[in-house]
N, C-alpha and C positions, 0 to 999 in steps of 0.2 A: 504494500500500500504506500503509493509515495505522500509525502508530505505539502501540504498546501501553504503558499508563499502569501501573505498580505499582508501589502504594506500597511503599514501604522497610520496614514492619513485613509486611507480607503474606508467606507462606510457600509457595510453588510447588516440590511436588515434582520430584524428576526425574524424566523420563516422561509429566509433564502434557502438554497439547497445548494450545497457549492461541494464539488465533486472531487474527487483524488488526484493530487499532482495539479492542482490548478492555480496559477500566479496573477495575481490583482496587487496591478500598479497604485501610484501613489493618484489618490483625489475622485477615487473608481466610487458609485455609489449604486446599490445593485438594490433593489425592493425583495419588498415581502413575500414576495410570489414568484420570486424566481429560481427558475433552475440552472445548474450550470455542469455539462457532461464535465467528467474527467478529463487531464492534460489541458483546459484551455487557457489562455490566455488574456488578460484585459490589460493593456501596455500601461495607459497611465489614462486619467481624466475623461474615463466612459461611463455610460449611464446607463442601465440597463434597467426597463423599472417593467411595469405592467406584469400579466399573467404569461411569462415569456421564457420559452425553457429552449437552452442552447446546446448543440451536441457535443460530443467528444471530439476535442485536440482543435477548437473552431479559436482564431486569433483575430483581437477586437482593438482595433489601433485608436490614437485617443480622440478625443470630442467627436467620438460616433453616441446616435442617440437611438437607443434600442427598446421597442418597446412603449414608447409614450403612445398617450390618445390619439387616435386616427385622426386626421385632416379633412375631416368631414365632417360638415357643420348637422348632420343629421345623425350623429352618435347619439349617445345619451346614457351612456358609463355601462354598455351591459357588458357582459363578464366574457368577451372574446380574448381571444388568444392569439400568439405571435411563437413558429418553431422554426427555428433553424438547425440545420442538420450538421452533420460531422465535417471535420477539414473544410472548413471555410476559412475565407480571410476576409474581413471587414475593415477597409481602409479609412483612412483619419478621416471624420464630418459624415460619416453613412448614416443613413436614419431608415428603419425601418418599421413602419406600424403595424399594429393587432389588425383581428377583423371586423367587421362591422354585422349586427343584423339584417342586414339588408345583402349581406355577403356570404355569408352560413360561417361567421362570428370565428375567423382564421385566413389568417394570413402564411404562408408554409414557402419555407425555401429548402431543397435539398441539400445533396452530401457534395463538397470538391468545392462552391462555388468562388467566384473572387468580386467583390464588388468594390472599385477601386474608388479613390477620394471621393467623398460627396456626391455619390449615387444614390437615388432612394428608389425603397422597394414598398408600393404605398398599400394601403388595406385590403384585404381581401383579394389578395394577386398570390396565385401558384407559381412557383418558379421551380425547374425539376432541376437534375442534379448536374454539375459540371456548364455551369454555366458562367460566365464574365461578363460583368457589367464594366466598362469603362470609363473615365472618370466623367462626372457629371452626369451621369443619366439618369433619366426621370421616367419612373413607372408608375403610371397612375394608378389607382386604384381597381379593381375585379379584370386584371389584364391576368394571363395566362402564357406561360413562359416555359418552352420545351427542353429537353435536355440538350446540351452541348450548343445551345445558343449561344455568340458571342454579340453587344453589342457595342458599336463606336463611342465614342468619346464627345459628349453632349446632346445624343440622340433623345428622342424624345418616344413615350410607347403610350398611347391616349387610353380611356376607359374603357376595359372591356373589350380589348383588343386580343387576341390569340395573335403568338407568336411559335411556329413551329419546331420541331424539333431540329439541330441541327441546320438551321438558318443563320443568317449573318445581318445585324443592319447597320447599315456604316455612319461613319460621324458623322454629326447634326442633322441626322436626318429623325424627318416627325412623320411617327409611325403613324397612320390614323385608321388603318383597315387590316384584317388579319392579311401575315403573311407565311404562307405555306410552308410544310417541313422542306428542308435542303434549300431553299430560297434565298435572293438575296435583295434587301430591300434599302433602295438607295433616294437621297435627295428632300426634300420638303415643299409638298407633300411628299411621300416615299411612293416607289412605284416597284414595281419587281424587274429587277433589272437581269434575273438569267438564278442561274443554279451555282448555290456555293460549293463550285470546283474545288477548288485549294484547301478547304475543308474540310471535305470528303478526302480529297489526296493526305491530308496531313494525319486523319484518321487510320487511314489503311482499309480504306473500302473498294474492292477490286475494281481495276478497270472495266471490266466487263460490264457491274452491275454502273458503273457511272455512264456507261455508252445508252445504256437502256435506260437511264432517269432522265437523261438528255432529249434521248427520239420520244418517248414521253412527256418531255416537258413542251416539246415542240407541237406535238399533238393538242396536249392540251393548250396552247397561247398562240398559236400562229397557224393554225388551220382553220378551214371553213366549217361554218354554223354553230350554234349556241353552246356555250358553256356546259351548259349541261350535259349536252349531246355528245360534246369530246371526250368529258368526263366519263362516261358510259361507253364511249366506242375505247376510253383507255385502258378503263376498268377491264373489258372483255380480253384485248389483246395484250394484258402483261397481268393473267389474274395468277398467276403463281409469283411473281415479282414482288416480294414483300415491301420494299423499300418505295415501290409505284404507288401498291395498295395504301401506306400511310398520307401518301399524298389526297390519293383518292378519297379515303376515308377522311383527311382532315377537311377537304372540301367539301364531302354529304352531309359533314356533320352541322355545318353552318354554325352562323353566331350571331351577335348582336352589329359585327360590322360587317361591311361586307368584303370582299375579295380586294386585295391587292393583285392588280393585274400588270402587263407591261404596256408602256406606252403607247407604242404602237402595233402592239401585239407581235414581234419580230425579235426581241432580244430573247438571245439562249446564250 
């Protein structure tokens, strides 16, 4: 059982729950209600407060603000919750809020991510694991955030947006409509500007299956008659293609915005 470090100015409510081997810097102030996995770290002058439990070996750099009331003027103190998962890094000024009623009362970030300076991650937004945020990004609140997304550096992601798995959306661009898993969503407004290539390459997803997410992607955004109609003529002809299928599927599934499409329906 290793021993836990806390500095002599840090402030540990009663209640807290602070885990094995976990180091809290000097001026840290951590509530009654929270939990703190084993191995993490709170560098110096973080505040972790609300009903807000953080995982194993997750490192919390300082004047990040973890856990306060939601940014929604339609809270009204009910008893939501704020979890982040294992091996993250929370860079200096991150704020990230609980959920709201209106949101099914949680806010959830997965295992690996990195949310670098003064990114927020706002109420009632899922965010899966092995994700990076870049500095300054803003995720509004009930947005939807798939594994191994990367976003640019002061991008913007609006309410209620789905952003796919393994996607990419590049600096300052403002997200305003869902953008499809492997995607890449560029500019303000953001448009879909082709398939995050180098992403997939950097992952180790065979050639093969990138040639077929490609003639696929092409089917669906730059061929004749309706969305829909692509969508169903892609589904048919790549329906063993799992990595097609997710696409496919993230399109039937629909949502509150609508499709991020490409401009002229031409970029791959």
């Amino acid at each position: 059982m290793s021993e836990r470090l806390i500095h002599p100015t840090a402030i540990i409510e009663d209640g807290a729950r602070v885990g094995d081997g976990v180091r809290i810097g000097p001026y840290c102030l951590v509530g009654p209600d929270v939990v703190i996995g084993d191995g993490c770290e709170l560098i110096g002058h973080v505040v972790v407060a609300g009903r807000t439990t953080i995982g194993a070996k997750t490192r919390i750099f300082p004047f990040a603000s973890i856990g306060h009331q939601p940014q929604d003027l339609k809270y009204e103190g009910e008893p939501s919750t704020l979890e982040i998962g294992s091996g993250c890094i929370l860079r200096e000024g991150v704020t990230m809020n609980p959920g709201t009623k209106g949101g099914g009362l949680i806010t959830k970030v997965g295992d690996n991510c990195a949310f670098l300076a003064s990114s927020h991650v706002g109420h009632d937004c899922i965010v899966g694991n092995n994700v990076i945020f870049s500095n300054n990004v803003m995720c509004a609140g009930h947005a939807t955030v798939g594994d191994f997304v990367i976003i640019g550096g002061g991008a913007g992601v609006i309410q209620f947006a789905r952003v796919g798995a393994h996607s990419f959306v590049g600096a300052m661009s403002g997200l305003e409509n869902d953008l499809i898993p492997y995607g890449m969503g560029l500019g303000n407004r953001a448009y879909l500007s082709g398939l995050n290539i180098v992403g997939l390459q950097r992952r180790g997803f065979a050639r093969e299956d990138i040639h077929k997410l490609r003639r696929a992607y092409r089917m669906m955004f730059a061929a004749e008659g309706t969305l829909l109609e692509r969508v169903e003529d892609v589904a048919a002809e790549f329906k063993d293609h799992t990595i097609v299928q997710e696409i496919v599927a993230f399109i039937r599934a629909g949502g509150k915005r609508s499709l991020c499409t490409p401009r002229n329906g031409t970029e791959a």
